[in-house]
KEKE-3310 file (N, C-alpha, C; in steps of 0.2 Angstrom, whole numbers, plus 5000, padded with zeros to 4 digits):
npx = (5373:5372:5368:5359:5364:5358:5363:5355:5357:5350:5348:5339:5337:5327:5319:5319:5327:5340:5352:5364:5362:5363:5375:5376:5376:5388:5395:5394:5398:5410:5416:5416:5408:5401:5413:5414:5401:5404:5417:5409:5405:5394:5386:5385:5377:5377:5368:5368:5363:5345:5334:5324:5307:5298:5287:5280:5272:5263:5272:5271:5265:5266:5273:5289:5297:5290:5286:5295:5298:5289:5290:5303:5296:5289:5298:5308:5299:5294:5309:5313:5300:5304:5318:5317:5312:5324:5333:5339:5336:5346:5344:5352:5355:5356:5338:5328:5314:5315:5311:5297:5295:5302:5300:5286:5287:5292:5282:5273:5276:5279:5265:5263:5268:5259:5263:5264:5270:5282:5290:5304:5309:5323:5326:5329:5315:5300:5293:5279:5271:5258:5257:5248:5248:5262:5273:5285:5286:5294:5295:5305:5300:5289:5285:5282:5268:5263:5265:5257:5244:5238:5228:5231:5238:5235:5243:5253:5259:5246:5242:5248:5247:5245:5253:5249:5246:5250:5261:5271:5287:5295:5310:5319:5315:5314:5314:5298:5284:5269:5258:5261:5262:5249:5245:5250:5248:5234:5236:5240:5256:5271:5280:5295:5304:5321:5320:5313:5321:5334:5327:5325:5332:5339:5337:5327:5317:5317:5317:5305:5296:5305:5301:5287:5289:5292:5283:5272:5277:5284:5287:5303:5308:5318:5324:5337:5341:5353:5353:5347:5356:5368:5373:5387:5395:5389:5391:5385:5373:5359:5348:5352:5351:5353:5357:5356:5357:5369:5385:5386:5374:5367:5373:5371:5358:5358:5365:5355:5344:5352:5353:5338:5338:5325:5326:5321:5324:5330:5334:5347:5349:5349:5361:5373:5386:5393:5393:5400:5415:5430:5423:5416:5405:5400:5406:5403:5391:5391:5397:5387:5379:5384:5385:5371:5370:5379:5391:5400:5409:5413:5411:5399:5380:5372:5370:5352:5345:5333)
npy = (5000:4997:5005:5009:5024:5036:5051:5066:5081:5093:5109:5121:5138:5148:5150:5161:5179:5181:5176:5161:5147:5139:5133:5125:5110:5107:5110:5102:5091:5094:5097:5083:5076:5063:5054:5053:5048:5035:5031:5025:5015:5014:5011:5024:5032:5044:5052:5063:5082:5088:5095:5105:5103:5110:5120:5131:5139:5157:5171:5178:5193:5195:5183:5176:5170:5160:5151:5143:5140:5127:5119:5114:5107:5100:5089:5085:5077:5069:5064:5059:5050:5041:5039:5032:5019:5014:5016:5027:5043:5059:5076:5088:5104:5121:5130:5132:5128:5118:5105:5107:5097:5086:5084:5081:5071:5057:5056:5053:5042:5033:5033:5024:5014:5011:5019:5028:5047:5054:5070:5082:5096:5108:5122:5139:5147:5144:5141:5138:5147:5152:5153:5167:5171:5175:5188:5190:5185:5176:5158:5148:5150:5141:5126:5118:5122:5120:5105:5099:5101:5116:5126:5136:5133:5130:5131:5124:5106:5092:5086:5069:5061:5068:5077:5073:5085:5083:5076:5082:5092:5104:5111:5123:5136:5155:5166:5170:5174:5184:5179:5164:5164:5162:5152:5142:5139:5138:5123:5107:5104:5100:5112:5120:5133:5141:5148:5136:5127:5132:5130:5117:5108:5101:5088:5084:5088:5081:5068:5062:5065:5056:5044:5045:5044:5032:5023:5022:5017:5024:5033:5045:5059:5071:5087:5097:5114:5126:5137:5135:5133:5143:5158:5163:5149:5145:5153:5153:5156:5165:5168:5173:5172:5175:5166:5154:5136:5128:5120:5108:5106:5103:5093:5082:5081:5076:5065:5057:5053:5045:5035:5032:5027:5029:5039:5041:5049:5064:5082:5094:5110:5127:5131:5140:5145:5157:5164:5159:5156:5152:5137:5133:5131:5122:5111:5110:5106:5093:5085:5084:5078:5067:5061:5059:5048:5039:5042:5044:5049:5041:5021:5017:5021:5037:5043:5046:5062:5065)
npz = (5665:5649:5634:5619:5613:5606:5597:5592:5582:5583:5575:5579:5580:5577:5588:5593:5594:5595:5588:5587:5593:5583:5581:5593:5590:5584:5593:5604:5600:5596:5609:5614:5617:5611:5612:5628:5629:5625:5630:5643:5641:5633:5616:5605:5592:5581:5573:5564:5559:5561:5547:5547:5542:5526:5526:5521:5526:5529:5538:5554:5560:5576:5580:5581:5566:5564:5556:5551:5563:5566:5554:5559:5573:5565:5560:5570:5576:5571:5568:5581:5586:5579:5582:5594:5595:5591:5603:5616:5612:5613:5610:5603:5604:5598:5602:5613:5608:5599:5609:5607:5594:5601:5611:5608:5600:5606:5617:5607:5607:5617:5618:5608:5615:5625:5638:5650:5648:5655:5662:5665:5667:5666:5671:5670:5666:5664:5651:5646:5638:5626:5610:5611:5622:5622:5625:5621:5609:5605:5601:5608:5621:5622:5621:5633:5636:5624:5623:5633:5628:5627:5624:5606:5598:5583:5571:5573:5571:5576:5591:5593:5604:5620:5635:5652:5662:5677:5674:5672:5677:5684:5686:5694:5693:5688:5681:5677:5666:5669:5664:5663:5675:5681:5672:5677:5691:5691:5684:5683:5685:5691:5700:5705:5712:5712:5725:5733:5731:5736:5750:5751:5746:5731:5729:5739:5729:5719:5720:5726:5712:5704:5710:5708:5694:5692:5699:5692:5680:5672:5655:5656:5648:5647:5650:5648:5649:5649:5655:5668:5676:5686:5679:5681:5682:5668:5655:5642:5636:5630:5637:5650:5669:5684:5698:5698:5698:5706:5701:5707:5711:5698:5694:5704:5703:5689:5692:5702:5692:5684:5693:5697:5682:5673:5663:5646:5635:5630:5630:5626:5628:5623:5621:5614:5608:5604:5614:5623:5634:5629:5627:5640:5646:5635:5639:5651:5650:5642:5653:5663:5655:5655:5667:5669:5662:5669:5673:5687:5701:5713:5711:5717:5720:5720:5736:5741:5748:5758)
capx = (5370:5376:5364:5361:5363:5356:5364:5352:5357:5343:5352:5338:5338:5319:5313:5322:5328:5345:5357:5370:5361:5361:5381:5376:5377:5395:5399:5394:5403:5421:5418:5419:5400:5402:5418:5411:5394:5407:5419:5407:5404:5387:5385:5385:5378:5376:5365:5369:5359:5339:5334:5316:5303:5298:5278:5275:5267:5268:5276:5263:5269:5268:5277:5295:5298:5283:5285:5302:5298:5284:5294:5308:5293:5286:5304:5309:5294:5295:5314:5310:5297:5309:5323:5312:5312:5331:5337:5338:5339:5349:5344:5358:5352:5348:5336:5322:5311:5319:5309:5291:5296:5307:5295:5279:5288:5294:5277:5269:5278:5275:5258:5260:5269:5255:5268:5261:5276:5284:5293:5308:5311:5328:5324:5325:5309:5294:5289:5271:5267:5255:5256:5245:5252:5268:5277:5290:5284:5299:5291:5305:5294:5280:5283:5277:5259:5260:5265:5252:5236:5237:5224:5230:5243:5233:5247:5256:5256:5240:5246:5248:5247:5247:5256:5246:5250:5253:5266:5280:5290:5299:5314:5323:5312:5316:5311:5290:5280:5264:5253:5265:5260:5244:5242:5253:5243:5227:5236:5244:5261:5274:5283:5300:5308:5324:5318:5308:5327:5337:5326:5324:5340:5336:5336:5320:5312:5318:5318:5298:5295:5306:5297:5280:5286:5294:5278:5270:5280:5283:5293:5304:5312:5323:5326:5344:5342:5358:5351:5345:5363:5369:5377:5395:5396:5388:5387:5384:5365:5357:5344:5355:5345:5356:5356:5353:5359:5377:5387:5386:5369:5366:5377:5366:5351:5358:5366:5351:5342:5355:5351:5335:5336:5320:5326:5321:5324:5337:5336:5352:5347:5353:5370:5375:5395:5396:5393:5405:5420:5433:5419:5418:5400:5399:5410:5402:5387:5393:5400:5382:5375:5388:5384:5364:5372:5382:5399:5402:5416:5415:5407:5391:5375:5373:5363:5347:5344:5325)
capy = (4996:4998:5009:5011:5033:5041:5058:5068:5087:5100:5118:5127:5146:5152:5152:5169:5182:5181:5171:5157:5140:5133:5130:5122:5101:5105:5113:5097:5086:5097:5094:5077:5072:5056:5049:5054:5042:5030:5027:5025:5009:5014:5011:5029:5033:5052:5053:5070:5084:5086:5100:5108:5101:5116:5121:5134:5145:5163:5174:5180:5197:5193:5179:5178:5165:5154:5144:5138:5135:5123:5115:5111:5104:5093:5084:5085:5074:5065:5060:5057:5044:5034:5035:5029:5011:5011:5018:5033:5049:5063:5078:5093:5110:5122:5133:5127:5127:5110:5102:5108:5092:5081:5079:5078:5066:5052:5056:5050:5034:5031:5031:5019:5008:5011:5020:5037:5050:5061:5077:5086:5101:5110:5126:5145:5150:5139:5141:5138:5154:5151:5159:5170:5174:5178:5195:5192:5182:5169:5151:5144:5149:5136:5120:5114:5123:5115:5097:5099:5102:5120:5129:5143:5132:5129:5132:5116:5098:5090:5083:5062:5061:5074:5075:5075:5094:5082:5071:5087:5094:5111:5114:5129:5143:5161:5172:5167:5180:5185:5175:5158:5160:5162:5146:5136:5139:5134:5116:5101:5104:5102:5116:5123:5139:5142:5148:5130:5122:5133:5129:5111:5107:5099:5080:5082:5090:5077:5060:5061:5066:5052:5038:5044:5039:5024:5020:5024:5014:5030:5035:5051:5063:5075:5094:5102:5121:5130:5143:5131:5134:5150:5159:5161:5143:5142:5159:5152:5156:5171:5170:5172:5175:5177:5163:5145:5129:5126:5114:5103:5103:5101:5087:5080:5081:5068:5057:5053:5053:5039:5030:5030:5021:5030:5044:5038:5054:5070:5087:5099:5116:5133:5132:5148:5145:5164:5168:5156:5157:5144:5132:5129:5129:5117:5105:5107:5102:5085:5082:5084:5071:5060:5058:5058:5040:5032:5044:5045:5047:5033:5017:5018:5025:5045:5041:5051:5064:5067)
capz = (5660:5641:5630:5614:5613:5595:5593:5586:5581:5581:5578:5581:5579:5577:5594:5598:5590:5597:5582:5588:5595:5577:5581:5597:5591:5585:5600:5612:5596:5600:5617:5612:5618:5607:5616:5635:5631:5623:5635:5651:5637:5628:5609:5603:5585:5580:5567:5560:5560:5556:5542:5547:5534:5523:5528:5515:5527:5531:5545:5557:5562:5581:5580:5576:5563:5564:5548:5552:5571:5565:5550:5565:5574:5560:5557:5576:5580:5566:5570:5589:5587:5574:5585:5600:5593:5591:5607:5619:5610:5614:5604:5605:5604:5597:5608:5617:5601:5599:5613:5604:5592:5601:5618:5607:5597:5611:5621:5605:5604:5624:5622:5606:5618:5632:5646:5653:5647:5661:5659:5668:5664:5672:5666:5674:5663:5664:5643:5648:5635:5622:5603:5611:5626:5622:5624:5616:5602:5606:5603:5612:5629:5622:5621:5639:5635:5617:5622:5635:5626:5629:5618:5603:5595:5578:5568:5575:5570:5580:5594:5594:5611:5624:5641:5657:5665:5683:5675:5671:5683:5683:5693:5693:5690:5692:5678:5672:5664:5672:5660:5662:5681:5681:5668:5679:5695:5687:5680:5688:5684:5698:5699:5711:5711:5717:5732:5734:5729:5743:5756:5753:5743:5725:5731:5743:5727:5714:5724:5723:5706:5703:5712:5705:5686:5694:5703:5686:5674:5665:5651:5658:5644:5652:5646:5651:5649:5649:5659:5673:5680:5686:5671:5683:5679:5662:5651:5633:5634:5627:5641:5658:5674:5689:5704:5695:5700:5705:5696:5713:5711:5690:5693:5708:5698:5683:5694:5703:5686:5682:5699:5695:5678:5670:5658:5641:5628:5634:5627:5628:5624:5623:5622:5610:5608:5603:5621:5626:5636:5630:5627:5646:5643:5632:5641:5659:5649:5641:5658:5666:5650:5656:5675:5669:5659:5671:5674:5694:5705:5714:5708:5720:5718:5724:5744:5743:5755:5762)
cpx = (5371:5368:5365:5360:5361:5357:5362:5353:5353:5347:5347:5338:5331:5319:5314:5325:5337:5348:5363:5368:5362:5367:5381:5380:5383:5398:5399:5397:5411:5421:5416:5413:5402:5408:5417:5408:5399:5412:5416:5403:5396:5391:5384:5383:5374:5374:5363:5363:5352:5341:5325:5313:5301:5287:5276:5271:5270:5269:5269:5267:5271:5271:5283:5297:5294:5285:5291:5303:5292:5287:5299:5302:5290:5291:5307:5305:5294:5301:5312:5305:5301:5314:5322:5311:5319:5337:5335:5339:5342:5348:5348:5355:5359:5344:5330:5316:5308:5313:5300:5290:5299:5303:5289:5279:5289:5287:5272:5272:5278:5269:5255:5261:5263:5257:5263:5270:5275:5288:5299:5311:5315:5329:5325:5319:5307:5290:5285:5269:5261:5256:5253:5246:5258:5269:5279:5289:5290:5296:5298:5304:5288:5280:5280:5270:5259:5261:5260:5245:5234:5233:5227:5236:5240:5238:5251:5253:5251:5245:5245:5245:5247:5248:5253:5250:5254:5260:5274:5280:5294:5303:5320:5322:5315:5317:5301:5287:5274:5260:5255:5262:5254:5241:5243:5250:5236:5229:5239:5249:5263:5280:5289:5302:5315:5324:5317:5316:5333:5336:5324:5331:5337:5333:5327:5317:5311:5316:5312:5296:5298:5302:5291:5280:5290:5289:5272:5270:5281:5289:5295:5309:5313:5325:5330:5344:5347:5357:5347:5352:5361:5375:5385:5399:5394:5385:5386:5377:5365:5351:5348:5349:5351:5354:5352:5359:5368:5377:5385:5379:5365:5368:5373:5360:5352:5360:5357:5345:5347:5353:5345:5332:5328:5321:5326:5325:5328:5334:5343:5353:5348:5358:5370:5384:5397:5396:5398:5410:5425:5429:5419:5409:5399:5401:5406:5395:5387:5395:5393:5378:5380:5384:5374:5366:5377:5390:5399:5409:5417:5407:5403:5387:5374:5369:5358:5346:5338:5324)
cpy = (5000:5002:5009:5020:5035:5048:5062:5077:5090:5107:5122:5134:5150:5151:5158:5174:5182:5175:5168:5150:5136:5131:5128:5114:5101:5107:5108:5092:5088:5095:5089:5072:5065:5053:5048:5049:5036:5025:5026:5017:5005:5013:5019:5030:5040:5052:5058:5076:5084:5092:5099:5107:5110:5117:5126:5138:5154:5167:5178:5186:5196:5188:5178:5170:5159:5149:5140:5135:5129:5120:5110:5104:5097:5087:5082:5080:5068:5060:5056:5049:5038:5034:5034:5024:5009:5013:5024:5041:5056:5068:5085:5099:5113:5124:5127:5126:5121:5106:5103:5102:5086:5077:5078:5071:5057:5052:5052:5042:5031:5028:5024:5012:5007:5013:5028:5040:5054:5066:5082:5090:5104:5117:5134:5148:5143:5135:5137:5145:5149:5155:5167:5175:5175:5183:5196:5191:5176:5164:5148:5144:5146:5132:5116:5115:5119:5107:5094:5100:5109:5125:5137:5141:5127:5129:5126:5112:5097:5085:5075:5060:5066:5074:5078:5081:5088:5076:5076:5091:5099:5112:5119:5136:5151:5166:5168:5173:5177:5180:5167:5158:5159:5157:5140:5135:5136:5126:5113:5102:5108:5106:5119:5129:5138:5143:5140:5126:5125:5130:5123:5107:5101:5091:5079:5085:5086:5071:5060:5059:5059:5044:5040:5043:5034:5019:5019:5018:5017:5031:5043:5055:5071:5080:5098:5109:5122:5134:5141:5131:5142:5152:5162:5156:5140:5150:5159:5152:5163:5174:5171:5176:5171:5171:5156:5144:5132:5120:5107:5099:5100:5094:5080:5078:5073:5063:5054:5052:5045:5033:5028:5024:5023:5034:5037:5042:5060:5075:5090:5104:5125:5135:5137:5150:5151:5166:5164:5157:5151:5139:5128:5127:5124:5111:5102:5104:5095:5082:5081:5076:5066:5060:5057:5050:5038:5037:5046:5046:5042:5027:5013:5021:5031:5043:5049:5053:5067:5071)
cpz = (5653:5638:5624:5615:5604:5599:5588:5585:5579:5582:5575:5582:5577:5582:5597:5592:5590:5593:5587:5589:5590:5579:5589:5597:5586:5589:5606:5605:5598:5603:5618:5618:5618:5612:5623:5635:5627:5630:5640:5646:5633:5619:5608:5594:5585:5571:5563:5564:5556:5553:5544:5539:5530:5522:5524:5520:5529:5538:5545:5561:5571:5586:5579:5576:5565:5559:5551:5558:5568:5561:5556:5568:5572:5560:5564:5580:5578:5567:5577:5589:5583:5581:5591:5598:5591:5596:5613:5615:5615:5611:5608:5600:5603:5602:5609:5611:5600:5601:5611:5600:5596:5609:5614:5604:5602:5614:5615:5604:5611:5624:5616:5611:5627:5638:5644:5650:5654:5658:5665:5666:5669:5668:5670:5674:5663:5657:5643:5642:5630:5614:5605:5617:5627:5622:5621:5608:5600:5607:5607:5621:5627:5622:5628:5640:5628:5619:5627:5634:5626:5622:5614:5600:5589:5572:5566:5573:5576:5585:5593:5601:5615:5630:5648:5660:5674:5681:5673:5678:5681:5688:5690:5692:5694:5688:5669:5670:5668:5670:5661:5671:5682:5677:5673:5685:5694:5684:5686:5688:5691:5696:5703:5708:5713:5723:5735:5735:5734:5749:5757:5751:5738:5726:5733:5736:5721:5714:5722:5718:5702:5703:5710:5697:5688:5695:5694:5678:5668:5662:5652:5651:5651:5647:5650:5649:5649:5653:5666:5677:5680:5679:5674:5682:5673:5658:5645:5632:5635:5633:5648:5665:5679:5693:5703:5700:5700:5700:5700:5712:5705:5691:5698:5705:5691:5685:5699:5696:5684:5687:5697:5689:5672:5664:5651:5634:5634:5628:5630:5624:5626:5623:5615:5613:5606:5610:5627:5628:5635:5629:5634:5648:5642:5636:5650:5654:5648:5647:5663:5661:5654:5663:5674:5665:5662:5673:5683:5695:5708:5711:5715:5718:5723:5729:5741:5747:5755:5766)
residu = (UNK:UNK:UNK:UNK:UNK:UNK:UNK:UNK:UNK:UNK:UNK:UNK:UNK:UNK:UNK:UNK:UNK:UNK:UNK:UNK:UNK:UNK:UNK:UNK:UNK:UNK:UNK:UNK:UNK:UNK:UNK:UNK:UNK:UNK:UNK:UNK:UNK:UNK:UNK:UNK:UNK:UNK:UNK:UNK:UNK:UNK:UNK:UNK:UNK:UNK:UNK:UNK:UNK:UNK:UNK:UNK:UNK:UNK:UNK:UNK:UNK:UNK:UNK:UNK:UNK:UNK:UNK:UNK:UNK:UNK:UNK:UNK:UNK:UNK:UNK:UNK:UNK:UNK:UNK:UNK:UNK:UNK:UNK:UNK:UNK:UNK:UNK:UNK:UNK:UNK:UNK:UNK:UNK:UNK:UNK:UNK:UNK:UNK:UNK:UNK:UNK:UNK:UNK:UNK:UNK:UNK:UNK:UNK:UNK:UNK:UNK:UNK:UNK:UNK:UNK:UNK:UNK:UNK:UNK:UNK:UNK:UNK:UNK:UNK:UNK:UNK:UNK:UNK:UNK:UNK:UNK:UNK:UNK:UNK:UNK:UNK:UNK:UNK:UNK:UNK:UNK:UNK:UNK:UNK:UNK:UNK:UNK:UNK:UNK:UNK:UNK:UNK:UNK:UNK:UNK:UNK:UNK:UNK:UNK:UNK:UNK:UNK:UNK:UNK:UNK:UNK:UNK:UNK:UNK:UNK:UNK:UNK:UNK:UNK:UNK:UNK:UNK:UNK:UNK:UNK:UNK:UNK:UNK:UNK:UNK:UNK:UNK:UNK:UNK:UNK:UNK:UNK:UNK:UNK:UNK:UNK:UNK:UNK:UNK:UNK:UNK:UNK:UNK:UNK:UNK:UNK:UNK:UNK:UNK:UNK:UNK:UNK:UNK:UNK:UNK:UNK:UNK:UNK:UNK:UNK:UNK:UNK:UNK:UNK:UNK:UNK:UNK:UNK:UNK:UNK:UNK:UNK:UNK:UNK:UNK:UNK:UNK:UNK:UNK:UNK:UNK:UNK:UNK:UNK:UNK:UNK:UNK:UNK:UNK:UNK:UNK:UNK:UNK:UNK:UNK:UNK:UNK:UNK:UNK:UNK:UNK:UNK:UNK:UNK:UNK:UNK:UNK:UNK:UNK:UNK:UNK:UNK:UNK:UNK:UNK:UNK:UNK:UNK:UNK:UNK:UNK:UNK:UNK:UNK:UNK:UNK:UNK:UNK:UNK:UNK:UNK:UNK:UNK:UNK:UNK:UNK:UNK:UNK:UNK:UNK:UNK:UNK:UNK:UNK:UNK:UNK)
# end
């Protein structure tokens, strides 16, 4: 089925200390993003990149770059729910930051249209932290406590909406700080490890999650981590953690996300083209967006396995 796609370039660089993600959303335009969601016979329009609003506030030392992760935020939220009435957005990272504007934004526009928001997050790290429980002081480990109501992010725009903890899903974990377990254990959020994902194999842990925002009639944004693969097959992220996702299985993951027919809003985050080999990164990425919109090998839909 034909789509309209909004290409929205977020090049976040606050949520880490580690410099390069801002050159992420011409690094999935090289690898010729745009003509991938074109020829599989979408409407494609690439609506440049945002520019974080200017908040005037100041830096909090246990923070690093507060002002300009919450500017991001404010216009990240702000684009989102506009281009949530003229399409699917895609927003091209940019670290995970990103996803503190660009899910609270679609969730708020879900709940103008009365649909419960869902949330898939394909992620190594859980970023369940809070302002307050971070170590690092890296907000892009916050958006899934911030877009769930998660108290100590006063800083931030007031949420519109906020996303029940049992409607997101985490799959791929396998580096969470103590504090991020300890919160996620205490909440609804369904969560897998690696382990969870060897011994049952990604399908059995997707397929449900799936049919419960089908059952639902929910609106699903989808968040692609870079680091949600193993970094053999994807080394342009600053965060690498040893024994992610094959490609077999990254790939498995969006086509049945295409079978299903629910994703509404896409993040793709973390790519850092300094760390890049050849831009092979980037490329397996655009080649996962595609098969999450409609690119297969053959023209069936992927069989579910249970």
């Amino acid at each position: 089925m034909s789509q309209t796609l909004l290409l929205i370039g977020a090049p976040t660089d606050s949520g880490k200390r580690r410099a390069g993600c801002l050159m992420g959303p011409d690094a999935f335009r090289t690898a010729r993003l745009p003509g991938a969601l074109a020829d599989l016979g979408h409407t494609v329009r690439d609506l440049g990149n945002v520019r974080p609003d200017d908040t005037g506030m100041d830096d909090r030392d246990q923070l690093f770059a507060l002002p300009e992760t919450v500017g991001w935020t404010r216009a990240l939220a702000r684009a989102a729910r506009e281009a949530m009435t003229e399409g699917l957005p895609i927003f091209l990272g940019g670290d995970h930051a990103l996803s503190l504007g660009s899910v609270s934004g679609v969730a708020a526009h879900a709940a103008e249209q009365g649909r419960p928001q869902f949330v898939l997050w394909l992620d190594a790290h859980a970023d369940f932290n809070t302002p307050q429980t971070t170590l690092s002081g890296h907000l892009h480990g916050t958006p899934l406590a911030y877009v769930t109501g998660q108290p100590g992010f006063g800083d931030f725009p007031p949420l519109a909406a906020t996303i029940p903890q049992e409607n997101v899903c985490i799959i791929g974990l396998r580096s969470v700080d103590q504090a991020e377990v300890d919160a996620i254990e205490a909440s609804g959020v369904e969560r897998h490890d690696m382990r969870a994902l060897d011994e049952n194999g990604l399908a059995a842990l997707l397929g449900p999650f799936l049919d419960r925002v089908a059952q639902a009639g929910g609106a699903l944004h989808v968040s692609l981590d870079v680091d949600f693969l193993d970094p053999a097959v994807a080394p342009a992220v600053g965060t690498t953690v040893p024994g992610g996702a094959t490609v077999r299985e990254a790939h498995l993951a969006m086509e049945m996300i295409h079978d299903s027919g629910l994703m509404t809003s896409m993040d793709l985050v973390e790519l850092n083209p300094m760390l890049d080999e050849r831009g092979r990164t980037a490329q397996l990425m655009v080649d996962l967006c595609a098969s999450a919109l409609g690119r297969r090998v053959f023209d069936r839909p992927t069989p579910r396995i249970l």
